[in-house]
C-alpha positions in Angstrom: 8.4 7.8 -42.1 11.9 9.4 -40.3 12.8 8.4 -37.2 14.3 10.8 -34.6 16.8 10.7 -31.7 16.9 12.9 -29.0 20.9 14.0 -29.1 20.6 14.2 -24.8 19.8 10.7 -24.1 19.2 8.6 -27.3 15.3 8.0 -27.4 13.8 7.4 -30.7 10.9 8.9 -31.7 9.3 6.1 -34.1 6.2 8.4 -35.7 4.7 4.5 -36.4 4.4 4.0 -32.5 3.5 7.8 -31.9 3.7 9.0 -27.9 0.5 7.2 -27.1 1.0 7.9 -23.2 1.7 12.0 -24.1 -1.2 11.9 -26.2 0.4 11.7 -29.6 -1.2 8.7 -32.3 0.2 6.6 -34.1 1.1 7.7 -37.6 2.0 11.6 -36.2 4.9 12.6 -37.9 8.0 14.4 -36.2 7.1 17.9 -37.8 3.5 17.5 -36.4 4.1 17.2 -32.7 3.0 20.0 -31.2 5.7 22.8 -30.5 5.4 22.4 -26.8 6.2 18.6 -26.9 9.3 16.9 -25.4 11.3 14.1 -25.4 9.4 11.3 -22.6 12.5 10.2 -21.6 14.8 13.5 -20.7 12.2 16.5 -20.9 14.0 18.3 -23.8 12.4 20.3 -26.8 12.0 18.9 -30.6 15.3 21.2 -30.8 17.5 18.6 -29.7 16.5 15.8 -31.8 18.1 14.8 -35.1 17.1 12.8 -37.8 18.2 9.4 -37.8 
């Protein structure tokens, strides 16, 4: 699975991890987190991560 990196502050979303503490499993990929989910780190939107 792609990894992703929020352009704002660097965090990687690893969809192997997941966002456990926001909820998310392990093994969700990027394109499956729910539209209203952000970045754990900053707050931002999907909309400012890239692929790494």
């Amino acid at each position: 699975m792609k990894k992703w990196v929020c352009t704002v502050c660097g965090y990687v979303y690893d969809p192997e991890k997941g966002d456990p503490e926001n909820g998310i499993e392990a093994g969700t990929s990027f394109e499956n987190l729910p539209d209203d989910w952000t970045c754990p780190v900053c707050g931002v939107g999907k909309d400012m991560f890239e692929e790494e």
